[in-house]
PAMIKE-954379 format. One record per residue: residue number from 1; residue in one letter; x, y, z of N, C-alpha, C in turn. Coordinates in Angstrom, 2 decimals, always signed. Layout:
BEGIN
<node><num>NUM</num><residu>a</residu><n_u>X</n_u><n_v>Y</n_v><n_w>Z</n_w><ca_u>X</ca_u><ca_v>Y</ca_v><ca_w>Z</ca_w><c_u>X</c_u><c_v>Y</c_v><c_w>Z</c_w></node>
...
This chain:
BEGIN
<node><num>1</num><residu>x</residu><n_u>-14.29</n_u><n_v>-6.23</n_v><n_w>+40.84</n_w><ca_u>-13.05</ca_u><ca_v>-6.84</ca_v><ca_w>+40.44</ca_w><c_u>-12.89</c_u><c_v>-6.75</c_v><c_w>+38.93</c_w></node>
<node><num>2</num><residu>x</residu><n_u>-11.95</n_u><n_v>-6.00</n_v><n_w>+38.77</n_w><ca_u>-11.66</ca_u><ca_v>-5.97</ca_v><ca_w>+37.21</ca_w><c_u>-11.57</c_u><c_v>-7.63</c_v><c_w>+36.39</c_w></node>
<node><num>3</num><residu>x</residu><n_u>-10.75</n_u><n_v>-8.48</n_v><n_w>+37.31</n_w><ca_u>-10.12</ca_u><ca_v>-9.94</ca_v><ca_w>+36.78</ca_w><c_u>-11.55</c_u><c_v>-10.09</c_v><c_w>+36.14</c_w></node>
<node><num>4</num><residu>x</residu><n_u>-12.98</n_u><n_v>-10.00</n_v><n_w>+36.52</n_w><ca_u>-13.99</ca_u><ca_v>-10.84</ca_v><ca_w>+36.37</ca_w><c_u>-14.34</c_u><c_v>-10.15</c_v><c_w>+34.70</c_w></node>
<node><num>5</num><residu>x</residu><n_u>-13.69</n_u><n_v>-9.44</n_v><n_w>+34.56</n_w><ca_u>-14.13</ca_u><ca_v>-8.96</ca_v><ca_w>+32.48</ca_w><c_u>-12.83</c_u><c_v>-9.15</c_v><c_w>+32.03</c_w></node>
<node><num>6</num><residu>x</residu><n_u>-12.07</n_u><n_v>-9.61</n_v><n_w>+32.78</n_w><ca_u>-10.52</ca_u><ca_v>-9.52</ca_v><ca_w>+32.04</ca_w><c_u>-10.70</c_u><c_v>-11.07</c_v><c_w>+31.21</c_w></node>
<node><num>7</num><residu>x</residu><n_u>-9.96</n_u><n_v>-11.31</n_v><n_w>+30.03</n_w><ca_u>-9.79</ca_u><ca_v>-12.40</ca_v><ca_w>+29.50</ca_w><c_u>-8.25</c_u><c_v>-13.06</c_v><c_w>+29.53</c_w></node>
<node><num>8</num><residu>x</residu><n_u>-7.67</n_u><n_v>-12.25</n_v><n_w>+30.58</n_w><ca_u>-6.29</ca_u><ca_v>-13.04</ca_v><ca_w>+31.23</ca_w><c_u>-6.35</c_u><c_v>-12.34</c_v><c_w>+32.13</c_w></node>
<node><num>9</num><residu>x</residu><n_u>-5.88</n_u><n_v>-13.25</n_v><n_w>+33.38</n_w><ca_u>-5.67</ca_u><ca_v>-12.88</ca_v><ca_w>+34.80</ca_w><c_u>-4.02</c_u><c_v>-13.52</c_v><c_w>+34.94</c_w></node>
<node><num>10</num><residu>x</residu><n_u>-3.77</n_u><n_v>-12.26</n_v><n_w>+35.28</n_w><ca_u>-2.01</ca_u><ca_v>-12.48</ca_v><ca_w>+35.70</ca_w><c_u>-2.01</c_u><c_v>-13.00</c_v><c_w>+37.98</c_w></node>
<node><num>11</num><residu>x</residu><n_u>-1.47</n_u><n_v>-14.04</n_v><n_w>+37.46</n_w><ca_u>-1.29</ca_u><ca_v>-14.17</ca_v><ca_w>+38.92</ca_w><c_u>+0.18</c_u><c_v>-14.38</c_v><c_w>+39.12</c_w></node>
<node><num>12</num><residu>x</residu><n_u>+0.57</n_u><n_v>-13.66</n_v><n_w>+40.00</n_w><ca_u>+1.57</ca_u><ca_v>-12.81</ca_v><ca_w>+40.53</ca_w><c_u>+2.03</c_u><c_v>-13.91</c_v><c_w>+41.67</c_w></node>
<node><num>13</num><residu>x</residu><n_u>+3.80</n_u><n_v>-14.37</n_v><n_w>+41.56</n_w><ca_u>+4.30</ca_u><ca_v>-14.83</ca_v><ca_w>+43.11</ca_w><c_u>+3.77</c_u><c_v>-16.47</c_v><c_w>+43.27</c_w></node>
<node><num>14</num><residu>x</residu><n_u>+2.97</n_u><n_v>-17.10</n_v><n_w>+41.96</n_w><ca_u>+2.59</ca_u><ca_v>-18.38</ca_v><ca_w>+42.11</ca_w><c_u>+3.18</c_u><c_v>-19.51</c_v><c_w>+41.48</c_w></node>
<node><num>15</num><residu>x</residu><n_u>+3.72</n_u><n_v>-20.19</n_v><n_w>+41.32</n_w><ca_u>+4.72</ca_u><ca_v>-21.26</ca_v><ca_w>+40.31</ca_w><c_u>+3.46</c_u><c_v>-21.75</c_v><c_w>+39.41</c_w></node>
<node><num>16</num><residu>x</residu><n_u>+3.71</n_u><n_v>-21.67</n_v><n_w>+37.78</n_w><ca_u>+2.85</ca_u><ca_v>-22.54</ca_v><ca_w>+36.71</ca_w><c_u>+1.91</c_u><c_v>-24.33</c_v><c_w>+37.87</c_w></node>
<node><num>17</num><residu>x</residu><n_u>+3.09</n_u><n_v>-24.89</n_v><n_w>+38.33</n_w><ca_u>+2.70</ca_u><ca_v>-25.97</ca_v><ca_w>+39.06</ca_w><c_u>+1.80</c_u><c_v>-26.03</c_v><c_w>+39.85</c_w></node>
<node><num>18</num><residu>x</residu><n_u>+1.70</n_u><n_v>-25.18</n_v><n_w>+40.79</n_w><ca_u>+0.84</ca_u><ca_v>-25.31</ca_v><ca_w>+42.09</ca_w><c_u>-0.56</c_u><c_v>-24.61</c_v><c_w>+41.63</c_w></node>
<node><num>19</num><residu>x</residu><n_u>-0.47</n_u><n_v>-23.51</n_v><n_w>+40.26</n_w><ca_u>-1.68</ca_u><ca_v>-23.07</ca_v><ca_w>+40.11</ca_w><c_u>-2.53</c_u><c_v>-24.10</c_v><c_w>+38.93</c_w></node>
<node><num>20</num><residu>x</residu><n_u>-1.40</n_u><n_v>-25.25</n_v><n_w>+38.71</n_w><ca_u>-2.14</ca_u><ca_v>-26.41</ca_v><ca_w>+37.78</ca_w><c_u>-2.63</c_u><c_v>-27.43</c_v><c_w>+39.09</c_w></node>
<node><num>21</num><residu>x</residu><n_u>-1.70</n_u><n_v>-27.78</n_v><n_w>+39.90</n_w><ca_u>-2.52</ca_u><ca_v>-28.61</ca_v><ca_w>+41.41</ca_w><c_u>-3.73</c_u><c_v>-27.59</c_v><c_w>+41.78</c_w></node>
<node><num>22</num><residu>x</residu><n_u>-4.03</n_u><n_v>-26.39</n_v><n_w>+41.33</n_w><ca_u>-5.37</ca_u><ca_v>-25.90</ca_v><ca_w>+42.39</ca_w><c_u>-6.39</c_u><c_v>-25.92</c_v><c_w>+40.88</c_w></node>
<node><num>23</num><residu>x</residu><n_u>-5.80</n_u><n_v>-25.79</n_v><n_w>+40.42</n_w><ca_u>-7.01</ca_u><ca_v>-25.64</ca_v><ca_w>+38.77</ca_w><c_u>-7.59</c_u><c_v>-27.21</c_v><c_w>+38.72</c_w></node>
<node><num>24</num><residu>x</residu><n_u>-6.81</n_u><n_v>-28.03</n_v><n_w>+38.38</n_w><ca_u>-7.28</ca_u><ca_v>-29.61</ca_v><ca_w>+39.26</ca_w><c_u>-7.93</c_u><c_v>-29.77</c_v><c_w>+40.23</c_w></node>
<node><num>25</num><residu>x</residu><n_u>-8.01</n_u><n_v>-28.96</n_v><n_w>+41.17</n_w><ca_u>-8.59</ca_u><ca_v>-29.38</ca_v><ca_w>+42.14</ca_w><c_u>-9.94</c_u><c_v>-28.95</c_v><c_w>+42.07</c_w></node>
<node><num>26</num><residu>x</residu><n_u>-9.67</n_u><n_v>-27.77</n_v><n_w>+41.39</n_w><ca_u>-11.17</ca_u><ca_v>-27.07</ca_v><ca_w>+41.13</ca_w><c_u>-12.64</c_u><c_v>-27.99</c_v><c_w>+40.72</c_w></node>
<node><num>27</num><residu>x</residu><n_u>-11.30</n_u><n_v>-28.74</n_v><n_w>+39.52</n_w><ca_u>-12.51</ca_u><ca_v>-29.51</ca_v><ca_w>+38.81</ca_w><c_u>-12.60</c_u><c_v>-31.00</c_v><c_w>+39.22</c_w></node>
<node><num>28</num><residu>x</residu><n_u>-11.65</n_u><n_v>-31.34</n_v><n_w>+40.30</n_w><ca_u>-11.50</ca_u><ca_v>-32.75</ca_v><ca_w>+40.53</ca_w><c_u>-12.15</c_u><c_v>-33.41</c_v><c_w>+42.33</c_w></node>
<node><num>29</num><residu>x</residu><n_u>-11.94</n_u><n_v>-32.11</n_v><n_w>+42.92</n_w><ca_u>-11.92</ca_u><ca_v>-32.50</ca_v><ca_w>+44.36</ca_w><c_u>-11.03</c_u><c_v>-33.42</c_v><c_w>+44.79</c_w></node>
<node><num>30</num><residu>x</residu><n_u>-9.70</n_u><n_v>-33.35</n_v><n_w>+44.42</n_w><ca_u>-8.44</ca_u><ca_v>-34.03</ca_v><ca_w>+44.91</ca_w><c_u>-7.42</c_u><c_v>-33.12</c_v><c_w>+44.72</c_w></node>
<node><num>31</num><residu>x</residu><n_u>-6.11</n_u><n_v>-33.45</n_v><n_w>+45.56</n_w><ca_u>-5.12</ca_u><ca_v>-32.69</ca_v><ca_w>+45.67</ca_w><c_u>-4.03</c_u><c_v>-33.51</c_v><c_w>+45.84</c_w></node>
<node><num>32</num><residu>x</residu><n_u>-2.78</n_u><n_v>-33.58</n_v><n_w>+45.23</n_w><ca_u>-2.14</ca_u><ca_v>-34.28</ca_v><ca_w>+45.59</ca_w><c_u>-0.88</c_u><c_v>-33.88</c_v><c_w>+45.93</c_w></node>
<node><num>33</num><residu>x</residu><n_u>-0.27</n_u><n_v>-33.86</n_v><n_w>+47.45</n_w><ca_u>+0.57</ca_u><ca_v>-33.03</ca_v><ca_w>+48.13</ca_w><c_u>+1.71</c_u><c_v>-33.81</c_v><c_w>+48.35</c_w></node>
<node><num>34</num><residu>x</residu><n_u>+2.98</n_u><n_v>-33.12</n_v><n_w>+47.84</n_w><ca_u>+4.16</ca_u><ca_v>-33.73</ca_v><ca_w>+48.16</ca_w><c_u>+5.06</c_u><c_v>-32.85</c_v><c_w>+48.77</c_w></node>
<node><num>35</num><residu>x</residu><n_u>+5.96</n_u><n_v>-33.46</n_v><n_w>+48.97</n_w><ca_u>+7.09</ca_u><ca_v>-32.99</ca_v><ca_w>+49.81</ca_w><c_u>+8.23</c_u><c_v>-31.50</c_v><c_w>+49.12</c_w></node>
<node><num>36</num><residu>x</residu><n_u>+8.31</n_u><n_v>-31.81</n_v><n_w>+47.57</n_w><ca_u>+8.61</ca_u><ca_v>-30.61</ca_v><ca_w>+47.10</ca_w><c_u>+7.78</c_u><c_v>-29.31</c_v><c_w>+47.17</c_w></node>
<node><num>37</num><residu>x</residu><n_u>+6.69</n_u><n_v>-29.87</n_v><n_w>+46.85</n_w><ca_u>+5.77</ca_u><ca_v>-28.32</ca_v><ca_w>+46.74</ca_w><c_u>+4.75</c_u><c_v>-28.45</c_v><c_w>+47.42</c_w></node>
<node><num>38</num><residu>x</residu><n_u>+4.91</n_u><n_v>-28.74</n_v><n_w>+48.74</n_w><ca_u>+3.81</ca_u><ca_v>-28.57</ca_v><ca_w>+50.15</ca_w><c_u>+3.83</c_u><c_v>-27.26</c_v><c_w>+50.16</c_w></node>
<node><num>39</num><residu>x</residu><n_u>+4.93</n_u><n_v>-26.38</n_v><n_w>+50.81</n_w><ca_u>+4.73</ca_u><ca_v>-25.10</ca_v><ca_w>+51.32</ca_w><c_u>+4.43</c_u><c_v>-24.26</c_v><c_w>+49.87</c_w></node>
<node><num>40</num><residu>x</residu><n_u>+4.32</n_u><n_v>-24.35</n_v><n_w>+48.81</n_w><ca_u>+4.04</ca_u><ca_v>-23.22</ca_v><ca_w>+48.15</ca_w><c_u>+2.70</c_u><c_v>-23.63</c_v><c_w>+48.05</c_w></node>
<node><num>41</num><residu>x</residu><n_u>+2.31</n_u><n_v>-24.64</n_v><n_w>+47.81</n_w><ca_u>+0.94</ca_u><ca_v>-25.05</ca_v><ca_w>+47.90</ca_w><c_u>+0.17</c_u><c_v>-24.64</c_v><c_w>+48.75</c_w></node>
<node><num>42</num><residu>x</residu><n_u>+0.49</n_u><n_v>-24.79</n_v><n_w>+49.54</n_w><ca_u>-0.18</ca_u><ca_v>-24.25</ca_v><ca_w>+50.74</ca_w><c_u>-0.16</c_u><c_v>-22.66</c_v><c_w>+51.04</c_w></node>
<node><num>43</num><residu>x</residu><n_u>+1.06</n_u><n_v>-21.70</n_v><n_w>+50.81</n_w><ca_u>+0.89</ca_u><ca_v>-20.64</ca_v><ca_w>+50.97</ca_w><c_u>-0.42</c_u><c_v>-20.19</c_v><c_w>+49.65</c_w></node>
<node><num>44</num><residu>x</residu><n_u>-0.26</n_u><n_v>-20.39</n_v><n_w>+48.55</n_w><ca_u>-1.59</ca_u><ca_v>-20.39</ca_v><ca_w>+47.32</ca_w><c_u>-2.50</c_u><c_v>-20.96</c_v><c_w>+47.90</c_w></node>
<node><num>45</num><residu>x</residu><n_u>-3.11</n_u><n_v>-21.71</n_v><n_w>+48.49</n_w><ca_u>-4.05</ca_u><ca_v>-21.71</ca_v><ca_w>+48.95</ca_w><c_u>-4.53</c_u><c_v>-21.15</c_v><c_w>+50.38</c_w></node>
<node><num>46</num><residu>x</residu><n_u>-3.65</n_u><n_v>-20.79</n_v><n_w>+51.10</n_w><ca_u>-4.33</ca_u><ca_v>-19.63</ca_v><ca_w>+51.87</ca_w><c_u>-4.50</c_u><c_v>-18.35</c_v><c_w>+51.44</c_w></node>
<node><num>47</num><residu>x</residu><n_u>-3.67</n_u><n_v>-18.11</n_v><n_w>+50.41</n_w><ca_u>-4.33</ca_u><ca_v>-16.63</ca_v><ca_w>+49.86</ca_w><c_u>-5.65</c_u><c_v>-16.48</c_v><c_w>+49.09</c_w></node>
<node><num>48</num><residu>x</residu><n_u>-6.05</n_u><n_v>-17.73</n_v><n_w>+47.82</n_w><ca_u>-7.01</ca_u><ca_v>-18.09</ca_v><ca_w>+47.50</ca_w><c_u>-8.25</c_u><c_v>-18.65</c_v><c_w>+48.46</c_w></node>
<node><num>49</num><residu>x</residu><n_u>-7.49</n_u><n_v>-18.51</n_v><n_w>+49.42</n_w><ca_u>-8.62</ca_u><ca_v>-19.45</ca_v><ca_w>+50.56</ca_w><c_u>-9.19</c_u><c_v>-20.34</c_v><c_w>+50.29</c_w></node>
<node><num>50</num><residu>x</residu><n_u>-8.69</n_u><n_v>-21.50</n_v><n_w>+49.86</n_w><ca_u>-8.88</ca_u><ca_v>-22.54</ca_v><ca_w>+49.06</ca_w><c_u>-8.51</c_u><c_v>-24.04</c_v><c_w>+50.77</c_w></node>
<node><num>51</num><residu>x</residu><n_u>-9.46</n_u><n_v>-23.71</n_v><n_w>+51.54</n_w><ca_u>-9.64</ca_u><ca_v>-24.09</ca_v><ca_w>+52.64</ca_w><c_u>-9.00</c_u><c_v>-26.09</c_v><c_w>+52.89</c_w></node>
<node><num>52</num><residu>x</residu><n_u>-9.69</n_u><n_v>-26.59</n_v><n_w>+51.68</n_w><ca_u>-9.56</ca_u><ca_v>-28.09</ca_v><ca_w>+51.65</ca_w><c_u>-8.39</c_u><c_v>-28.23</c_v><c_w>+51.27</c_w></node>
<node><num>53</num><residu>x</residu><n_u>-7.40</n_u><n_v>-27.64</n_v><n_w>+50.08</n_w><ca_u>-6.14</ca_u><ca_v>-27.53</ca_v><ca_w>+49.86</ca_w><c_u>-5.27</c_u><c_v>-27.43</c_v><c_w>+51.04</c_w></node>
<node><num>54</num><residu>x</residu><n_u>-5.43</n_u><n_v>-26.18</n_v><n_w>+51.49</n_w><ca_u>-5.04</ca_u><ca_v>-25.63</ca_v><ca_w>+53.17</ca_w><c_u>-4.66</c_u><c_v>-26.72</c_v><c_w>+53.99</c_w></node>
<node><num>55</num><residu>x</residu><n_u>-5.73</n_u><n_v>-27.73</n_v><n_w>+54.11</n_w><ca_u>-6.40</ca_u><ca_v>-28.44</ca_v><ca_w>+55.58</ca_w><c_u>-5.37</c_u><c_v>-30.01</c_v><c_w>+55.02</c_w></node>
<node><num>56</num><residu>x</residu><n_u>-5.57</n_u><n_v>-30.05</n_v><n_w>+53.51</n_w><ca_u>-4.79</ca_u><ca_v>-31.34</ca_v><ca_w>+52.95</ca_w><c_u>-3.11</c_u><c_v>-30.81</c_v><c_w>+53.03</c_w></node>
<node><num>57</num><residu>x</residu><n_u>-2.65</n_u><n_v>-29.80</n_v><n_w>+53.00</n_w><ca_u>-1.12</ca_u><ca_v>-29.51</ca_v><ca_w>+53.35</ca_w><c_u>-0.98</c_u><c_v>-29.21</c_v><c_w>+54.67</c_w></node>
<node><num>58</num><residu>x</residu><n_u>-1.71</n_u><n_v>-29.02</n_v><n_w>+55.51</n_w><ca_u>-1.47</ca_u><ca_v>-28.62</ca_v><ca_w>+56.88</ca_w><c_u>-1.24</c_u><c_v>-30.01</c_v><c_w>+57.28</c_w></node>
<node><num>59</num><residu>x</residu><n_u>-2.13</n_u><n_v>-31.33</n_v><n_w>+56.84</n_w><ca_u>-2.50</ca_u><ca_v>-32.83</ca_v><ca_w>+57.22</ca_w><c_u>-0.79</c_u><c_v>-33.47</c_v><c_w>+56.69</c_w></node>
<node><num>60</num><residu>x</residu><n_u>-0.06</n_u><n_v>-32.89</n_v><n_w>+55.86</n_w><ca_u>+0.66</ca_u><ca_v>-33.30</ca_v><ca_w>+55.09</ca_w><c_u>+2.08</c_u><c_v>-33.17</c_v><c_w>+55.76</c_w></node>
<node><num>61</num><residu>x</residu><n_u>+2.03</n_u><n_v>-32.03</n_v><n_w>+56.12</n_w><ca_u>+3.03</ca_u><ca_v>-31.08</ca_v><ca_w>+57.39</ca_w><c_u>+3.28</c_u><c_v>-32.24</c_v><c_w>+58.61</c_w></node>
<node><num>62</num><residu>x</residu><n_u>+2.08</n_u><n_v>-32.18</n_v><n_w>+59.36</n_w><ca_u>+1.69</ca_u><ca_v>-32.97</ca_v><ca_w>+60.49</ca_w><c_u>+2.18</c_u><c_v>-34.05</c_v><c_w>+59.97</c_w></node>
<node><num>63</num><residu>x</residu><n_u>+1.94</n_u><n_v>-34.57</n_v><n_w>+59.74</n_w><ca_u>+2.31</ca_u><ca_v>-35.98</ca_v><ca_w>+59.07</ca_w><c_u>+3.79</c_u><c_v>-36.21</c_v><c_w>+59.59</c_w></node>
<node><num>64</num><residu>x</residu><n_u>+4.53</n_u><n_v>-35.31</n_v><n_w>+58.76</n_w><ca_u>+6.21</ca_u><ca_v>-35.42</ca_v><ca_w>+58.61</ca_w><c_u>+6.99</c_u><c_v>-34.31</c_v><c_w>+59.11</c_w></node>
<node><num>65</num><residu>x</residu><n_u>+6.00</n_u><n_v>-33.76</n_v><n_w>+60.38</n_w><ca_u>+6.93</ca_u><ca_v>-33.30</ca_v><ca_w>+61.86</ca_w><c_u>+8.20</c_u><c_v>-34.15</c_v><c_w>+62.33</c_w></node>
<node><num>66</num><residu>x</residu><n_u>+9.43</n_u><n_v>-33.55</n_v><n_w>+62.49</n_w><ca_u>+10.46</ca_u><ca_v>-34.32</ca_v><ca_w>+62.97</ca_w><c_u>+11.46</c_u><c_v>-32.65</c_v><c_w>+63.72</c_w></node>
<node><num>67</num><residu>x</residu><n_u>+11.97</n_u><n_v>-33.58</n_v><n_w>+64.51</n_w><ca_u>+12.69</ca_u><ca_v>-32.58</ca_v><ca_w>+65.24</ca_w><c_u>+13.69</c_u><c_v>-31.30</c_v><c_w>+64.48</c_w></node>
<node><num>68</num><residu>x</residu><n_u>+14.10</n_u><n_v>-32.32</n_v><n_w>+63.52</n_w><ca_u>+15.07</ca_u><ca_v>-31.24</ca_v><ca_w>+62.23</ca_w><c_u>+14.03</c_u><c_v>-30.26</c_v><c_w>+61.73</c_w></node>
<node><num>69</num><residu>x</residu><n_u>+12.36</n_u><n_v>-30.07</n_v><n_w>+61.24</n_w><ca_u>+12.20</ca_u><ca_v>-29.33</ca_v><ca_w>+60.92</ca_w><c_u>+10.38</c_u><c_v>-28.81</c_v><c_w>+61.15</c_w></node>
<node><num>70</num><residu>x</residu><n_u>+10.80</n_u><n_v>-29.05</n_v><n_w>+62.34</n_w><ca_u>+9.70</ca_u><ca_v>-28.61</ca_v><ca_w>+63.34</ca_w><c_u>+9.32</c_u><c_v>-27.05</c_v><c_w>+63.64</c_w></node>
<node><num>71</num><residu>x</residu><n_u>+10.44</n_u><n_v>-26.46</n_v><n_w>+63.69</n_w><ca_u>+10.66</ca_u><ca_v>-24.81</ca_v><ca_w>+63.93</ca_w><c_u>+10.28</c_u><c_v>-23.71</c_v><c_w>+62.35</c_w></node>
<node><num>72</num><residu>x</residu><n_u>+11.13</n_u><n_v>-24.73</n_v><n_w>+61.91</n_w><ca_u>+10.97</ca_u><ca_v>-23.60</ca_v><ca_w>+60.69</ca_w><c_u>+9.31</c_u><c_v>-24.13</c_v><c_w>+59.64</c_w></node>
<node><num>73</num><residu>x</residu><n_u>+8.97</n_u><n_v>-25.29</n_v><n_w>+59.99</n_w><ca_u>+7.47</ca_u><ca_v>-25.15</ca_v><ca_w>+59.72</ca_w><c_u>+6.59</c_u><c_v>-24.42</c_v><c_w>+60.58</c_w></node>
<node><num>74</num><residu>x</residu><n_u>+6.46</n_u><n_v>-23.96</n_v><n_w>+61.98</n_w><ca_u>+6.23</ca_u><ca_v>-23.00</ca_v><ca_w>+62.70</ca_w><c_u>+6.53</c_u><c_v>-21.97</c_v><c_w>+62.11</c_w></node>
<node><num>75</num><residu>x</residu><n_u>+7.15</n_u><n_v>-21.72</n_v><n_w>+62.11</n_w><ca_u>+7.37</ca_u><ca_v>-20.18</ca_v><ca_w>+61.51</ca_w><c_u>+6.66</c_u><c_v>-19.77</c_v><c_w>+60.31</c_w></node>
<node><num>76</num><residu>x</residu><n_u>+7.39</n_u><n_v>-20.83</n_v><n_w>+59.26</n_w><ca_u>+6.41</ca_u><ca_v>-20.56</ca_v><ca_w>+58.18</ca_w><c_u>+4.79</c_u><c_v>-20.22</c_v><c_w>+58.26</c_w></node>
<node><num>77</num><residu>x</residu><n_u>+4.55</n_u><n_v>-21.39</n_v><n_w>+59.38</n_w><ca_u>+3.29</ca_u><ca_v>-20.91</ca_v><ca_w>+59.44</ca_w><c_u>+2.45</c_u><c_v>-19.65</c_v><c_w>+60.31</c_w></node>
<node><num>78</num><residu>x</residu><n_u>+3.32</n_u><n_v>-19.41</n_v><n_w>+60.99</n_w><ca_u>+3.17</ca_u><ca_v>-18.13</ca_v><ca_w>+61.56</ca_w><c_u>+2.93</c_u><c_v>-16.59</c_v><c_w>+60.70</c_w></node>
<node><num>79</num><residu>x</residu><n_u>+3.87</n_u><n_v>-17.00</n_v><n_w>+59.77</n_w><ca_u>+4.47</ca_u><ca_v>-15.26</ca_v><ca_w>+58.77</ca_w><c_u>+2.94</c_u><c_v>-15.64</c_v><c_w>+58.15</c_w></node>
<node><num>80</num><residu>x</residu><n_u>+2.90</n_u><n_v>-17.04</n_v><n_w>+57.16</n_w><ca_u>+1.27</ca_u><ca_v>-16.77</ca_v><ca_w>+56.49</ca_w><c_u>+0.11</c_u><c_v>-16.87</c_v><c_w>+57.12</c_w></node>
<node><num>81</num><residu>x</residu><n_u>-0.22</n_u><n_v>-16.85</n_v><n_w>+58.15</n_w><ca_u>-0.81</ca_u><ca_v>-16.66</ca_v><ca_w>+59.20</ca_w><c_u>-2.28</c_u><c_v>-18.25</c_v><c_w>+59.48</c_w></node>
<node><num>82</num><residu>x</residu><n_u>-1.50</n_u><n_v>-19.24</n_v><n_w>+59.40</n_w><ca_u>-2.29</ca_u><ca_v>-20.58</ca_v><ca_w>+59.24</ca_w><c_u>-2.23</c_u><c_v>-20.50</c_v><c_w>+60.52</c_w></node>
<node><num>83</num><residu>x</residu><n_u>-3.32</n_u><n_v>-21.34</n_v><n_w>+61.29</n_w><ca_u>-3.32</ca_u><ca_v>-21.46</ca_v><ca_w>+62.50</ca_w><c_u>-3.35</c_u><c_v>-22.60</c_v><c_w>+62.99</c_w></node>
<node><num>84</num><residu>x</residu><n_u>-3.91</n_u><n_v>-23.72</n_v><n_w>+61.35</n_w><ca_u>-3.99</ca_u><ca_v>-24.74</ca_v><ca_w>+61.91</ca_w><c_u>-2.73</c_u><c_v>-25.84</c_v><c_w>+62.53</c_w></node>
<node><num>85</num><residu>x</residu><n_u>-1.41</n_u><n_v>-25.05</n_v><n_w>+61.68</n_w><ca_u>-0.49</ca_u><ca_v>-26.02</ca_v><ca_w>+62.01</ca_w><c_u>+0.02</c_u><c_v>-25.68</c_v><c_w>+64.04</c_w></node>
């Protein structure tokens, strides 16, 4: 991996925000998931495979299943390929 001698790593497709919630988390072992930025959160951490992130937005999802938007969290989770939801 080149990133590992690079002294900036460009990450591509991630909002400043969600890669400051996973840099926190790195060093904190907490995550704190809301309703604006669940799904990007969560898509960044399944690409990072950042499993506990994952498992705390999937928990977060579940949570606040309702008939209005039951489908299109399916889906979502289908295209990034989560299984847990």
């Amino acid at each position: 991996f080149k990133e590992c001698s690079a002294s900036e790593v460009t990450l591509r497709d991630v909002c400043p925000e969600v890669v400051g919630r996973l840099i926190d988390f790195a060093y904190t072992a907490r995550i704190t998931v809301g309703e604006k930025c669940v799904l990007h959160l969560l898509l960044a951490a399944m690409r990072f495979q950042m499993e506990d992130v994952a498992k705390a937005c999937c928990d977060f999802l579940t949570k606040h299943l309702e008939p209005a938007n039951v489908i299109g969290i399916a889906r979502f989770a289908e295209e990034i390929g989560c299984s847990e939801l």
